[in-house]
C-alpha positions as CSV (number, residue, x, y, z in Angstrom):
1,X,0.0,0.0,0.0
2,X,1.5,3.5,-0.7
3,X,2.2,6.3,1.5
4,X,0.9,9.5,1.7
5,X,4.5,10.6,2.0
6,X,5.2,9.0,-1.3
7,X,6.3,11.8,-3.8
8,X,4.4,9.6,-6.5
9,X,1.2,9.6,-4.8
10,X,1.1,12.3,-2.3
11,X,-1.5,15.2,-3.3
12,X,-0.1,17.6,-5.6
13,X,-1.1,21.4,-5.1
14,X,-1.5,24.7,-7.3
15,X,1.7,26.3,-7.3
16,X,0.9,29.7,-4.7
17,X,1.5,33.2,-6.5
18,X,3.2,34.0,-2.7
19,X,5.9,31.3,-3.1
20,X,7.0,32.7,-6.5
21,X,9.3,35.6,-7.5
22,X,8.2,38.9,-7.7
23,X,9.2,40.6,-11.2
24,X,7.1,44.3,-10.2
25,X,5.5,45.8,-6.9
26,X,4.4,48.8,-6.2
27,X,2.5,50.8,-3.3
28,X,0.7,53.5,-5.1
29,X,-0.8,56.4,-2.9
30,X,-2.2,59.9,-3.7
31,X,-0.2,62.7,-2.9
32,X,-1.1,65.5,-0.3
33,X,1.0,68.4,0.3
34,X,-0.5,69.9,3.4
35,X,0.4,67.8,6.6
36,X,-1.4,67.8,9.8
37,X,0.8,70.2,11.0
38,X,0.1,72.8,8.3
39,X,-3.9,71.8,7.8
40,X,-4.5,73.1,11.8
41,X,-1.9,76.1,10.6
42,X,-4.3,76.7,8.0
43,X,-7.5,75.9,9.8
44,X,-6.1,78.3,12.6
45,X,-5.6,81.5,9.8
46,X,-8.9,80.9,8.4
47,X,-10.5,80.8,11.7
48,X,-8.5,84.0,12.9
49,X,-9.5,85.7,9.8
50,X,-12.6,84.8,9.8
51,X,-13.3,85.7,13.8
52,X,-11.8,89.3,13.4
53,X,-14.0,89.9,10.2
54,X,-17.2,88.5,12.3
55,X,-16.8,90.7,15.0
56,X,-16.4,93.4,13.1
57,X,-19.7,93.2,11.7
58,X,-20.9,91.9,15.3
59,X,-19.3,95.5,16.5
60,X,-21.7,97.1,13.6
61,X,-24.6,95.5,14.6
62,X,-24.5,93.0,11.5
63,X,-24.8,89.5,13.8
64,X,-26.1,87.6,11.6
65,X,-23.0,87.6,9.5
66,X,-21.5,86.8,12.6
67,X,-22.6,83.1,11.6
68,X,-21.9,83.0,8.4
69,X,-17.9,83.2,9.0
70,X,-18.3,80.3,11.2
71,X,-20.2,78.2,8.6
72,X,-17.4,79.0,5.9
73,X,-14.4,77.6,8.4
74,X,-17.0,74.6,8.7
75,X,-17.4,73.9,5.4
76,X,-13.6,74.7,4.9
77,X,-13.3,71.9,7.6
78,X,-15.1,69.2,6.1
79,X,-13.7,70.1,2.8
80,X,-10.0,68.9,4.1
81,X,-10.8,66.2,6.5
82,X,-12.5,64.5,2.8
83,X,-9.4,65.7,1.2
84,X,-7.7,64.0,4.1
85,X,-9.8,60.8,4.0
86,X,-9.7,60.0,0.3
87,X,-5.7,60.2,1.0
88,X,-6.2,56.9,2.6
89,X,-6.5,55.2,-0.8
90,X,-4.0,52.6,-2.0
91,X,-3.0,50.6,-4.9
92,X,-0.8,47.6,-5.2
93,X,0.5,46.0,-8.3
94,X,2.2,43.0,-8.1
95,X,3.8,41.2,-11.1
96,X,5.0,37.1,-11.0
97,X,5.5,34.9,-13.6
98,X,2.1,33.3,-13.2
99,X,0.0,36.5,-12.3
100,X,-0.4,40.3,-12.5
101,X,-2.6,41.4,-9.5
102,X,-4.3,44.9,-9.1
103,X,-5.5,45.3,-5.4
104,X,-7.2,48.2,-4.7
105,X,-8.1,49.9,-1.3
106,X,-10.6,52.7,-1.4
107,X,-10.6,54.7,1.6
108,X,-14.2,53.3,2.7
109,X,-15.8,50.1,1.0
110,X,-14.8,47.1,0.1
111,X,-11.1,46.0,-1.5
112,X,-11.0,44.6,-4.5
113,X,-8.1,42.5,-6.3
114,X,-8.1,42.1,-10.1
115,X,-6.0,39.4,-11.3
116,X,-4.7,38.6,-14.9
117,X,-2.8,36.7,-16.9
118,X,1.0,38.0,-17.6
119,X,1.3,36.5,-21.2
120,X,-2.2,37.9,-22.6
121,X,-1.8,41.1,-20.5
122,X,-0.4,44.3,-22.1
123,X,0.0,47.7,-21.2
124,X,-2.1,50.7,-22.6
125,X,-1.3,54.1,-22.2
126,X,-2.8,57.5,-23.4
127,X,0.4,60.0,-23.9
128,X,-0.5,63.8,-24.5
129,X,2.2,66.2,-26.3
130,X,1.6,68.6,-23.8
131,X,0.5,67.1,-21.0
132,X,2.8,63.6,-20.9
133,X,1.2,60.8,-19.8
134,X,-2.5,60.6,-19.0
135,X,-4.0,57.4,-18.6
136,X,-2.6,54.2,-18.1
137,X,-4.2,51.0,-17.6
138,X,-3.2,46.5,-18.2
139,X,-5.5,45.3,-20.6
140,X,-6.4,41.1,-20.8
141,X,-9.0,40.4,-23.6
142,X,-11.8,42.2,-22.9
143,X,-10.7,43.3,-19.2
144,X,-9.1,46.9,-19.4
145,X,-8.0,47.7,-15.5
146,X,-7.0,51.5,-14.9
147,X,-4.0,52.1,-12.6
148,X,-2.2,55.0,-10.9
149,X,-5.3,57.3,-11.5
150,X,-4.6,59.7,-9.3
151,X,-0.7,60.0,-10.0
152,X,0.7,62.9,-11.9
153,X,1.9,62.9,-15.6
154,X,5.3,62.0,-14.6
155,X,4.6,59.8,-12.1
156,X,2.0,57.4,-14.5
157,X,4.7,57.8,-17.2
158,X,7.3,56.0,-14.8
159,X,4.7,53.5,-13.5
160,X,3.9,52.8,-17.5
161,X,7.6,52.0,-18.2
162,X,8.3,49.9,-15.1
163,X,5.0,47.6,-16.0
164,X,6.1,47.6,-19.9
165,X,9.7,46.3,-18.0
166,X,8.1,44.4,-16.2
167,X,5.5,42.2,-18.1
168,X,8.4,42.0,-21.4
169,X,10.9,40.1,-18.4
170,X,7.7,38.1,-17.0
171,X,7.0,36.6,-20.9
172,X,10.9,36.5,-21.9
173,X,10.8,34.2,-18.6
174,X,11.7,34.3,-15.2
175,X,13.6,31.5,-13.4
176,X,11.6,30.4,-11.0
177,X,14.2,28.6,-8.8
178,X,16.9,30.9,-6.8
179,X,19.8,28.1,-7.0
């Protein structure tokens, strides 16, 4: 009777896209300027701006404008902190011989990974004169996946490149042993 530990009869398993090389990754993430340090340095001018101008008109016996300089720095307010939130965004692109995988993390909802084939996967991108590079997105038959949306010109041209590097190594072939 043979053995499970058999190499001719033990159960042979799908080869993991973990346990292979990785050709390409990348973290992308949107870009914000202002840190928390300069948004309450901000918030702090508006507000101070914005309390000098409403008493003045409090001092001419204008109050209800009083309020209205409050609502603004609220609105102001909620304006940044959905700046702030949609900053929360990721998008990682992983490249291996066997799989090119899109995972996408909005700032609120649900993560979702896209997964495609390396050898019927190519990269399209929409180049301006002007402007540089515009759009780019992997398209797999019918699939077209956008990436790096909210990367600048420059930054979606080098992300183009790298994946064009990328997915020409993955179908020249990679070795998939390291001795």
């Amino acid at each position: 009777m043979p053995h499970a530990s058999d190499p001719d009869t033990a159960p042979r398993a799908e080869p993991d896209p973990d346990d292979e090389p990785v050709v390409y990754a990348v973290t992308l993430a949107p870009h914000r300027s202002l840190t928390p340090r300069g948004f309450l340095a901000v918030m702090l001018g508006i507000g101070g701006i914005s309390l000098v101008c409403g008493l003045a008109f409090l001092a001419m016996g204008a109050w209800p404008i009083f309020g209205f300089f409050g609502l603004d720095v609220l609105l102001i307010y909620i304006a940044f902190r959905a700046n702030f939130r949609s900053a929360r965004a990721r998008e990682h692109i992983r490249v291996t011989p066997s799989l090119v995988e899109v995972r996408r993390e909005p700032p609120r909802g649900r993560i979702t990974v896209t997964r495609l084939n390396p050898f019927w996967t190519r990269l399209w991108r929409e180049d301006d004169e002007d402007h540089g590079t515009q759009d780019v997105a992997l398209v797999s038959g019918r699939r077209t996946v956008p990436v790096g949306r909210f990367l600048g010109p420059e930054q979606k041209a080098s992300l183009a490149d790298d994946l064009s590097r990328a997915l020409a190594l993955v179908k020249k072939g990679v070795p998939r042993n390291s001795f």
